[in-house]
C-alpha positions as CSV (number, residue, x, y, z in Angstrom):
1,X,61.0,8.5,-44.5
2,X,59.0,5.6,-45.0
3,X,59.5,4.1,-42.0
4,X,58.4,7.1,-40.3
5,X,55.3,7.7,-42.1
6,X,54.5,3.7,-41.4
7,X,54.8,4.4,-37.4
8,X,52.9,7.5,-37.4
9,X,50.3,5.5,-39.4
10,X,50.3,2.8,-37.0
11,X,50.6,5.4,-34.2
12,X,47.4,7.4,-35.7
13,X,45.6,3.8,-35.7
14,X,46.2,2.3,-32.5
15,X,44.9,6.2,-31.3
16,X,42.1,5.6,-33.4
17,X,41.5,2.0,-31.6
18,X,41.8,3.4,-28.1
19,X,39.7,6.5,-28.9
20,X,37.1,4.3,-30.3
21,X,37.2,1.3,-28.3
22,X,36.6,4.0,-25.2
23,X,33.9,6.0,-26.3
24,X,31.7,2.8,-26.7
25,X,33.4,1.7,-23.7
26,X,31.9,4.8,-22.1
27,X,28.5,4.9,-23.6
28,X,27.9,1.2,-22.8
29,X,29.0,1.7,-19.5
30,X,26.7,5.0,-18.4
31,X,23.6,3.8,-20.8
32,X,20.7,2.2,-18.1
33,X,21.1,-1.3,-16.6
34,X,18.1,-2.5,-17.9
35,X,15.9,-0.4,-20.4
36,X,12.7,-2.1,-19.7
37,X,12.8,-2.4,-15.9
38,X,11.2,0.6,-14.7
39,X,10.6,-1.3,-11.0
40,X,11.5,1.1,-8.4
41,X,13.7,0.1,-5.2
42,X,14.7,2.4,-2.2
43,X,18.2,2.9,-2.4
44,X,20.2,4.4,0.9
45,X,23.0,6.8,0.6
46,X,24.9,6.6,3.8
47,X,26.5,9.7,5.9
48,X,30.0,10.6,4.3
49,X,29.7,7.8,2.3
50,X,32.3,8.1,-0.9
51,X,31.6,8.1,-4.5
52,X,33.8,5.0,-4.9
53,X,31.4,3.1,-2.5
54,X,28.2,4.4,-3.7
55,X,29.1,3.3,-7.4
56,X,30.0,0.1,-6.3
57,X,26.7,-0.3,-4.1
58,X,25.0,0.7,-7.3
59,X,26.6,-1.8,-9.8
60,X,25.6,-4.5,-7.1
61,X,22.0,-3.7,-6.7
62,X,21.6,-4.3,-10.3
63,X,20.9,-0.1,-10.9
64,X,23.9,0.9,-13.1
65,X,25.7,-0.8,-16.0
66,X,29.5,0.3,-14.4
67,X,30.5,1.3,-11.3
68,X,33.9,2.8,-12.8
69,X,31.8,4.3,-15.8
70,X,29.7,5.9,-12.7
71,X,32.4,6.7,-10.6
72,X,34.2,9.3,-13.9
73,X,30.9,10.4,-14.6
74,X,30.6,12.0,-11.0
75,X,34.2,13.3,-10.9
76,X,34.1,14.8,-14.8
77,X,30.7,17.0,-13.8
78,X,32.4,17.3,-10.0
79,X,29.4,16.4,-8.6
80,X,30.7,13.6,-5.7
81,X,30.5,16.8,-3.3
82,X,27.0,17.4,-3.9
83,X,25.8,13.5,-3.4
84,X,23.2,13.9,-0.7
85,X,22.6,11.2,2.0
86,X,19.3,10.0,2.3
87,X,17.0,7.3,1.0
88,X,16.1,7.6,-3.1
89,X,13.6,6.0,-5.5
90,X,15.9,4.4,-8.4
91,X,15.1,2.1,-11.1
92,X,17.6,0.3,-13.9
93,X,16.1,2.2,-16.5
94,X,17.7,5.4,-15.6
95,X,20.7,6.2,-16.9
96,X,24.0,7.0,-14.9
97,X,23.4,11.0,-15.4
98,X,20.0,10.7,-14.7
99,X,20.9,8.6,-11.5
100,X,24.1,11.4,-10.2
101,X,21.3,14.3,-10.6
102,X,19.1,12.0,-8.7
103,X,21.1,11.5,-6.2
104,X,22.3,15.0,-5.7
105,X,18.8,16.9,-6.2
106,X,16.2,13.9,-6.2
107,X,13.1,13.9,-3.9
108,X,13.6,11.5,-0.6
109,X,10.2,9.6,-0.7
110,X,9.1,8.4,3.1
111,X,7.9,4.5,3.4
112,X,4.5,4.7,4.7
113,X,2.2,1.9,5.9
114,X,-1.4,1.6,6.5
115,X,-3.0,-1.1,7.7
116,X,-5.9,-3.2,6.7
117,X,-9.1,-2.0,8.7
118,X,-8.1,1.5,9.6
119,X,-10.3,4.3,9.5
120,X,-9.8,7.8,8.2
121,X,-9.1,9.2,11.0
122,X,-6.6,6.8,11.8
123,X,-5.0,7.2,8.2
124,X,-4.5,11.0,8.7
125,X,-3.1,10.3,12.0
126,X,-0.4,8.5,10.4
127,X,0.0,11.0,7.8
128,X,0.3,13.6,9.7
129,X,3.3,11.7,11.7
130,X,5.0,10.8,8.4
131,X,4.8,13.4,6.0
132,X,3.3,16.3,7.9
133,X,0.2,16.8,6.4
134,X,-2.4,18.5,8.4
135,X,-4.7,15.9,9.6
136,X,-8.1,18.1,8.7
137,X,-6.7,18.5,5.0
138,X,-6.8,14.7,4.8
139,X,-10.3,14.1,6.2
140,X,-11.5,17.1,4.3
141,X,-11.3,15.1,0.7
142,X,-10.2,11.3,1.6
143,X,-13.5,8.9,0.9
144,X,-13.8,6.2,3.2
145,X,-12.9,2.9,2.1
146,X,-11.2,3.6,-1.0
147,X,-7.9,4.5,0.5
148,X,-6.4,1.5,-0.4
149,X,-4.4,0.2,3.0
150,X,-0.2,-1.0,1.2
151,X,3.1,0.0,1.8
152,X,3.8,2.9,-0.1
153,X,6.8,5.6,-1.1
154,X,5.4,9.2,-0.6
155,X,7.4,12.4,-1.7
156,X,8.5,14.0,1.6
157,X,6.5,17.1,0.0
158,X,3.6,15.7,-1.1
159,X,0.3,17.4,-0.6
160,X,-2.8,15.9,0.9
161,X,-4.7,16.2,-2.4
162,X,-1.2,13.9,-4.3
163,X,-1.4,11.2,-1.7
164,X,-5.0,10.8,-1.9
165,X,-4.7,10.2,-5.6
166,X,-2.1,7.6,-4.8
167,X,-4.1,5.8,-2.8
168,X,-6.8,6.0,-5.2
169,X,-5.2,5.1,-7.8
170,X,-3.6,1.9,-6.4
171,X,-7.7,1.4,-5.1
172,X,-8.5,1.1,-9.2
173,X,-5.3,-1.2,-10.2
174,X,-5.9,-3.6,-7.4
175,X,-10.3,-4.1,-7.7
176,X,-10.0,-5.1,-10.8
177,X,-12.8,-5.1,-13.7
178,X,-13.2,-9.0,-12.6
179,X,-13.8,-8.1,-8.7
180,X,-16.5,-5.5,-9.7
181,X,-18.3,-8.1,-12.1
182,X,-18.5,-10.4,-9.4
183,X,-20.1,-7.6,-6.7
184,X,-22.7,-7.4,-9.9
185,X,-22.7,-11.0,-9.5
186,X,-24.0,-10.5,-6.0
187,X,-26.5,-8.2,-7.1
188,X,-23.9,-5.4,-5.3
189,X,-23.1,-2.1,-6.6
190,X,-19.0,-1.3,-6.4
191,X,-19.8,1.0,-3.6
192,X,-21.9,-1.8,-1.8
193,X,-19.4,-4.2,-2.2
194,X,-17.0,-2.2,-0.3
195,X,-18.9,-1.4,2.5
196,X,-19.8,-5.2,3.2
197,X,-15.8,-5.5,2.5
198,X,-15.3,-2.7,5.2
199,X,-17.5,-4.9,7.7
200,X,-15.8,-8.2,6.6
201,X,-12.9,-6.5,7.5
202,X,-13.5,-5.2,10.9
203,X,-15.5,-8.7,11.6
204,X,-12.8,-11.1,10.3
205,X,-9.6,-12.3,11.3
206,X,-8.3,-14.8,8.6
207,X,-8.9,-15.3,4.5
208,X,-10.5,-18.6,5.7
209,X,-13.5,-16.6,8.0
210,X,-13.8,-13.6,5.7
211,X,-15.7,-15.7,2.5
212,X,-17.9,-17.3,5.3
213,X,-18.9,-14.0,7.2
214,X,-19.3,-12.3,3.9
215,X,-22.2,-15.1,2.3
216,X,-23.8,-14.9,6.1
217,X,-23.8,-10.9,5.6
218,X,-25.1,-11.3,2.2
219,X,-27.8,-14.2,3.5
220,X,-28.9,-12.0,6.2
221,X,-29.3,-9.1,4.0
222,X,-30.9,-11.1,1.2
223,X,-33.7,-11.9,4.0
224,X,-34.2,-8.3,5.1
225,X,-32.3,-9.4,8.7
226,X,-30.5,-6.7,10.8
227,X,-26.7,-7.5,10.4
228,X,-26.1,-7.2,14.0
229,X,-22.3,-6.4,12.9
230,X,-20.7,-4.9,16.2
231,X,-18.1,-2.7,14.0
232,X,-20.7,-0.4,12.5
233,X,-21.8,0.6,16.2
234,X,-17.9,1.0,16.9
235,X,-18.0,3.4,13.7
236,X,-20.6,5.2,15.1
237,X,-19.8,5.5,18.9
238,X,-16.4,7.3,17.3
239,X,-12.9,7.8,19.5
240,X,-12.8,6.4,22.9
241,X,-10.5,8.4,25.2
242,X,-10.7,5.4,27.8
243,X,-9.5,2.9,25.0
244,X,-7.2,5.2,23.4
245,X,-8.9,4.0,19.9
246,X,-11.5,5.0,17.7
247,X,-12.6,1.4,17.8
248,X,-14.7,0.7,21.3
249,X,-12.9,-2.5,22.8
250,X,-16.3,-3.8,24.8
251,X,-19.9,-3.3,23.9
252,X,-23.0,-2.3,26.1
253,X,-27.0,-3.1,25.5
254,X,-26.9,0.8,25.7
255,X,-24.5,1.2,23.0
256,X,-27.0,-1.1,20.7
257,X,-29.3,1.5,20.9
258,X,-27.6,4.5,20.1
259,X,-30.0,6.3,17.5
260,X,-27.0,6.0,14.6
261,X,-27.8,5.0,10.8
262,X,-24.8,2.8,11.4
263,X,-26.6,0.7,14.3
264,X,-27.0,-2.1,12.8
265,X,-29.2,-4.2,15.3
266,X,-31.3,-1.5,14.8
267,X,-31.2,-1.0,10.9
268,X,-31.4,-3.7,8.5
269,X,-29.4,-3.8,5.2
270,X,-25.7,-2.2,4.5
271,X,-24.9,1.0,6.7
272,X,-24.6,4.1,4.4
273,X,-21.4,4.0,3.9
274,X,-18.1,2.1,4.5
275,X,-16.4,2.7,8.0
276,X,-13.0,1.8,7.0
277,X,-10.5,0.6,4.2
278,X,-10.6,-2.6,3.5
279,X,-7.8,-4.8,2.2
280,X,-7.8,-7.1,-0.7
281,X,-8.0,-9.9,0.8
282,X,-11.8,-8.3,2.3
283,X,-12.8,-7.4,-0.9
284,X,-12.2,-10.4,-2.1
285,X,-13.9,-11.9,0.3
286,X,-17.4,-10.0,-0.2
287,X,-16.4,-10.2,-3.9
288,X,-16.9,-14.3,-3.7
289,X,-18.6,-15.1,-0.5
290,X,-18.6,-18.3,0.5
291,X,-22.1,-20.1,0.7
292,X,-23.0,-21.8,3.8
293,X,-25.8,-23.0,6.5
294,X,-24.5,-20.6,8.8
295,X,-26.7,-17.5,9.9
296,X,-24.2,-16.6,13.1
297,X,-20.4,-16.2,13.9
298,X,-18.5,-15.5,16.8
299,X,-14.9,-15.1,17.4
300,X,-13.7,-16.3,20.4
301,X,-11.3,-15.1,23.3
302,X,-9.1,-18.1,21.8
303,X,-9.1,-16.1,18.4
304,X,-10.8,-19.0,16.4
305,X,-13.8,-18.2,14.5
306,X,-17.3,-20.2,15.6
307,X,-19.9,-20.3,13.1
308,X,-23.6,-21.7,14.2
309,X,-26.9,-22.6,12.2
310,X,-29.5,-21.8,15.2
311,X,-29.6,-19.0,17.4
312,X,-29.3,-21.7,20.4
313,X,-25.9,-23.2,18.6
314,X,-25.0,-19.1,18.8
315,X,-26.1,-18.9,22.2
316,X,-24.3,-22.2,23.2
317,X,-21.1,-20.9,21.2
318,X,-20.9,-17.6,23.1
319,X,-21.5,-19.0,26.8
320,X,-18.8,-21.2,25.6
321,X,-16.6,-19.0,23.7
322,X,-16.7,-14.9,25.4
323,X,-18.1,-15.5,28.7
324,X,-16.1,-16.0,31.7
């Protein structure tokens, strides 16, 4: 009788063992990856593609803690049918429940881009493309110049108004408190600052031409010149059907002339507004301009920029430089 009590009391134990051993077995392995890294990443659920696969796709990108822990999870609550293909936002602080519902119910987010230098109208085009929003809604609220150009991951069913605060918001995070002391440094308001960052960044080409423009924009400015900038009269001429672009390819002696408050060889000081989104690299430019004894710049057909102290070094530069 003692033996038998003293196997079933080893029996009960080693139960006890397992038991225990594989319930923090199974909490460690469907707790989140990594608590504290909330940094999302695009992960891509293939057509067909098996449970078995996904969790093991999962463990390798770093997003789960166990791919066999995942793998149960997903069979117990019989959710491996309702995995959806697609691509989803996922981060390693999510748990593996919160990752399955996720992946069978979560949001697909669409990878838009837009580029340095566009215009609204050219923003809403892509918008409208991407995620369907009507291109009117977008122009109807969207401020010019704040809609910060990066990559970004939209909700598929995102609103005009939701991806307007997006951009905004990554407009705040990215000009900085130290980028808008240095526009006061400049004796610029932020709103000045980013319209001469909106014309460094229709008149430059690289982070080594934009500082230079930008202290010859401020110079001219400063001594109550007209900027002569060629993108504010492409701003204001609008969309040319001929050029398939709302930017004006080659400029005419009447098109300096149009009666515009963007004309600036007519109009000294900043136009009244931006006339497109400038990138950081721009603002940062107008932000800390580079000083100089250069009052003119060119860029060439070779795509170099030429910078000139006279008006007849500018003259020389563009019978050397644009004409045939």
């Amino acid at each position: 009788m003692n033996k038998l009590w003293l196997r079933l009391t080893v029996f009960i134990f080693l139960l006890l063992i397992f038991f225990g051993g594989s319930w923090f077995w199974w909490k460690d392995a469907v707790s989140p990856a990594n608590p504290n890294d909330k940094t999302s990443q695009i992960f891509v659920v293939k057509n067909g593609e098996s449970a078995r696969s996904i969790a093991t796709r999962l463990k390798n990108a770093g997003l789960i803690r166990d791919q066999i822990g995942f793998f149960l999870l997903v069979k117990i609550q019989k959710a491996d049918a309702k995995l959806q293909a697609g691509d989803f936002r996922l981060n390693p602080s999510m748990n593996a429940t919160e990752i399955a519902l996720e992946l069978a119910h979560g949001t697909l987010d669409i990878e838009v881009r837009t580029q340095e230098g566009w215009r609204l109208e050219e923003i809403a085009l892509k918008l409208a493309q991407d995620l369907s929003i009507p291109q009117s809604e977008f122009l109807k609220s969207a401020q010019e110049g704040y809609m910060f150009p990066d990559t970004y991951l939209i909700p598929k069913d995102a609103t005009s108004g939701a991806v307007i605060k997006i951009f905004t918001n990554n407009f705040d995070k990215r000009v900085t408190p130290e980028i808008i002391q240095a526009f006061k440094n400049q004796k610029l308001t932020l709103e000045e600052g980013i319209i001469l960052a909106s014309l460094v960044e229709r008149e430059g080409v690289s982070d080594t031409d934009r500082p230079i423009i930008a202290g010859i924009l401020i110079k001219r400015i400063a001594n109550d010149w007209p900027l002569q900038v060629d993108a504010t009269l492409q701003y204001a001429l609008g969309y040319q059907s001929a050029d398939k672009s709302w930017w004006k390819k080659s400029l005419t002696l009447d098109d300096k002339k149009i009666k515009s408050p963007y004309n600036s060889y007519l109009h000294t000081g900043l136009p009244p507004s931006p006339i497109c989104n400038p990138g950081l690299s721009s603002i940062k430019a107008s932000a800390y301009p580079q000083s100089s004894d250069y009052w003119y710049y060119l860029h060439g057909s070779d795509g170099a920029a030429h910078f000139s102290k006279t008006l007849e070094e500018h003259e020389i530069n563009v019978s050397k430089y644009l004409l045939p």
